[in-house]
C-alpha positions in Angstrom: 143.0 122.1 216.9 140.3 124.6 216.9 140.7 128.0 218.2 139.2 129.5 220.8 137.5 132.6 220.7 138.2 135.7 223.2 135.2 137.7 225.3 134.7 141.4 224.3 134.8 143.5 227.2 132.4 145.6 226.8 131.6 147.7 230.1 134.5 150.6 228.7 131.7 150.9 225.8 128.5 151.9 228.0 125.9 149.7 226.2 122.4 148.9 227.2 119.0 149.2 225.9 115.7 148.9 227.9 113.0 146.3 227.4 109.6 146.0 229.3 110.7 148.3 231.5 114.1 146.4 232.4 117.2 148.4 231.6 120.2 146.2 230.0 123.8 147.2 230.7 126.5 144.7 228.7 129.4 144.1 230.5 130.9 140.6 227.8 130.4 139.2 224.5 131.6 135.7 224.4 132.2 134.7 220.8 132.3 131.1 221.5 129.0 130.8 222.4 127.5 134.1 221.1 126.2 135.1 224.6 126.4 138.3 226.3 126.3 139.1 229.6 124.3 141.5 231.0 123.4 143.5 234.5 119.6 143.8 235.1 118.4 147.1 236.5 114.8 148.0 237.2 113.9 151.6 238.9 117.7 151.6 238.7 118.3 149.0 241.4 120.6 146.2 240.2 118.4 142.7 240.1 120.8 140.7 239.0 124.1 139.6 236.4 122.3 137.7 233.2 123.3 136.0 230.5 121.4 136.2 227.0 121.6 135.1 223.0 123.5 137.7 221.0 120.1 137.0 218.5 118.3 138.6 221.2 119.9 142.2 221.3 118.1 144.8 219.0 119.9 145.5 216.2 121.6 149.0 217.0 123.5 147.1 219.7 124.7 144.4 217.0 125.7 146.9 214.7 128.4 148.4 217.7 129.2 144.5 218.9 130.5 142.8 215.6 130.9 139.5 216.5 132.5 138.4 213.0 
């Protein structure tokens, strides 16, 4: 039986990055699917919770995350 693999909290960590404007806080890596989840901010107002590849992250943030 396979095991499964925990999420990372990673809101203790204060991550983000900013792209097109958008400003990326991570809050979870899920190893099992190599997903993060992210809050959205734009002029600093929340738009939403998101959820996007690991691939996708620039690599500064990889570097910190880990996922091996």
């Amino acid at each position: 039986m396979a095991k499964k693999k925990k999420s990372i909290e990673l809101r203790d960590k204060n991550l983000e990055f900013t792209d097109n404007g958008i400003t990326y806080k991570l809050i979870r890596f899920k190893a099992d699917n190599m997903t993060v989840d992210v809050l959205r901010f734009e002029n600093g107002k929340k738009i939403d919770e998101y959820n996007i590849p690991f691939a996708h992250l620039p690599k500064k943030i990889k570097k910190v995350i880990k996922p091996n």
